[in-house]
MARKENU-924583 format. One line per 4 residues: their letters; for each residue y, z, x of C-alpha. Coordinates in steps of 0.5 Angstrom, whole numbers, plus 2048, in hexadecimal, padded with zeros to 3 digits. Layout:
# MARKENU-924583
a	Y/Z/X | ...
//
This chain:
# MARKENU-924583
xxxx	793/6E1/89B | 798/6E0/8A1 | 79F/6E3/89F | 7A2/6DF/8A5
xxxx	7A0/6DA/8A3 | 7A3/6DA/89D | 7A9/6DC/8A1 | 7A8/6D6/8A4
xxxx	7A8/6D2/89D | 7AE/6D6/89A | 7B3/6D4/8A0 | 7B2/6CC/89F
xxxx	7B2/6CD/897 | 7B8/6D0/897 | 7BC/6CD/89C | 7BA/6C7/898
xxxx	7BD/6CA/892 | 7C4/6CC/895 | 7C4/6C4/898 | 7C3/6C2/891
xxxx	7C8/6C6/88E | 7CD/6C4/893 | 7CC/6BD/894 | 7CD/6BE/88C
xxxx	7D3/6C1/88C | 7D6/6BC/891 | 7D3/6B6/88D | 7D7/6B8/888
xxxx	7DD/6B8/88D | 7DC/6B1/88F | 7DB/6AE/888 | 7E1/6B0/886
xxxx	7E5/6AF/88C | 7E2/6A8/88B | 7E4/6A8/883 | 7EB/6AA/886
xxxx	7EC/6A5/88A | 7E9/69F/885 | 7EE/6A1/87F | 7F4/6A1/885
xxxx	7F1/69A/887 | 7EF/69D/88E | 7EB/69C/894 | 7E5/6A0/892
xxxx	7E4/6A3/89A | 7DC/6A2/89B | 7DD/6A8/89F | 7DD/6AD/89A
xxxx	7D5/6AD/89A | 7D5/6B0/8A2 | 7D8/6B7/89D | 7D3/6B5/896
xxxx	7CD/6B5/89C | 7CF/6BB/8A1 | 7CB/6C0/89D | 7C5/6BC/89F
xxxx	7C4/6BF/8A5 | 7C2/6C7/8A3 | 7BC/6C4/8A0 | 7BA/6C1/8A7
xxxx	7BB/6C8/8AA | 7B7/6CB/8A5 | 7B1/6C7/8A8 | 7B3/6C8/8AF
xxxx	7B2/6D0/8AE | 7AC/6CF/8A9 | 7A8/6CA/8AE | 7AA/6D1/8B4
xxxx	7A8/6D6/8AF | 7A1/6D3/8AD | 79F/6D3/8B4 | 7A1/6DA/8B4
xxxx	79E/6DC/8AE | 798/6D9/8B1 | 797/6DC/8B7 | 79B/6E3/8B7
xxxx	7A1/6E6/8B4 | 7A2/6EB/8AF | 7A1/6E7/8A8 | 7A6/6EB/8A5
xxxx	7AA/6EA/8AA | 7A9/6E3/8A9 | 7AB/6E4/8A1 | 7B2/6E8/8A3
xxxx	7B3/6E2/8A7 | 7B3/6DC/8A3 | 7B6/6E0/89D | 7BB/6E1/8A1
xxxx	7BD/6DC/8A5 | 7BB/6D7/89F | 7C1/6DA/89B | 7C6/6D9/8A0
xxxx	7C4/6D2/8A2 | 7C5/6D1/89A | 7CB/6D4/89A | 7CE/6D0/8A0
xxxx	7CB/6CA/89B | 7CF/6CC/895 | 7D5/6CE/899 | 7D5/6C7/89E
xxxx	7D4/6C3/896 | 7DB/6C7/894 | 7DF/6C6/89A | 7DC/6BE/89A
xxxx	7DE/6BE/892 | 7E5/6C0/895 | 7E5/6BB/89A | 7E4/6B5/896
xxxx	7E9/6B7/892 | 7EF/6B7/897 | 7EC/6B2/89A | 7EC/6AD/895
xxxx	7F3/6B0/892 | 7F6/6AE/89A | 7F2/6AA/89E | 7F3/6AF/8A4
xxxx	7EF/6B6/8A7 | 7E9/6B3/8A7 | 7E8/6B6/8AE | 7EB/6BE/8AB
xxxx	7E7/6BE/8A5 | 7E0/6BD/8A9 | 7E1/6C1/8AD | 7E1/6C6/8A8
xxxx	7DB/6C4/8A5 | 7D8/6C4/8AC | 7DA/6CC/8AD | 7D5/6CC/8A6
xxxx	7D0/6C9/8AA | 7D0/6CE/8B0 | 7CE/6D4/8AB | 7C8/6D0/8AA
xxxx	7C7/6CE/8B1 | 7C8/6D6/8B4 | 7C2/6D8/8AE | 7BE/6D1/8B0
xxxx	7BE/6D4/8B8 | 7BE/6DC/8B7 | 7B8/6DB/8B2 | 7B4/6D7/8B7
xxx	7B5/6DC/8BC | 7B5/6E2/8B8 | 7AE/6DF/8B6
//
């Protein structure tokens, strides 16, 4: 049994498991920002789906570190290492996932309400990302 393998596995599955759970909870921030606006008798703005879909991206990370980590569990490098390494660096792209899907939440919402910010509020879903992005990097050089 290949632990870094494993490792390699369990970066991309968790990643997807924080992607999933944000895009959720952002979701669910959409819809009812849309419901709100139908009741209002309100354009619904089409753009909350950049917020519902930002959490996607972790998933796409998870890969990228996954594909770096298979070919070194292959060749060399500790498998434990390996293991530590997408454990940990899976959990921080699915936190950034959640926490990118609460910031989208909260910009559907204000959007919605005011029709204004949209630059503000993705920018604070952008700064959710550089966590998963900072994990994506340092994991690829640290393996």
């Amino acid at each position: 049994m290949n632990w870094g393998m494993i490792g390699a596995g369990v970066v991309m599955g968790i990643a997807a498991m924080g992607s999933a759970i944000g895009i959720g909870i952002a979701g669910q921030g959409a819809i009812g920002a849309w419901k709100r606006c139908y009741l209002n008798n309100k354009p619904a703005p089409f753009l909350l789906v950049v917020f519902a879909g930002a959490p996607l991206t972790q998933t796409i990370y998870g890969y990228l570190l996954m594909n770096t980590m298979k070919s070194r569990a292959a060749t060399s490098g500790d498998p434990f290492f390996l293991l530590g390494l997408g454990i940990a660096c899976g959990l921080s792209m699915c936190m950034s996932a959640i926490a990118q899907g609460k910031a989208g939440a909260a910009g559907s919402d204000a959007l919605a309400e005011t029709g204004k910010g949209f630059t503000n509020y993705i920018m604070v879903v952008g700064l959710c990302e550089t966590i998963a992005l900072f994990s994506m990097v340092f994991g690829m050089m640290a393996a």
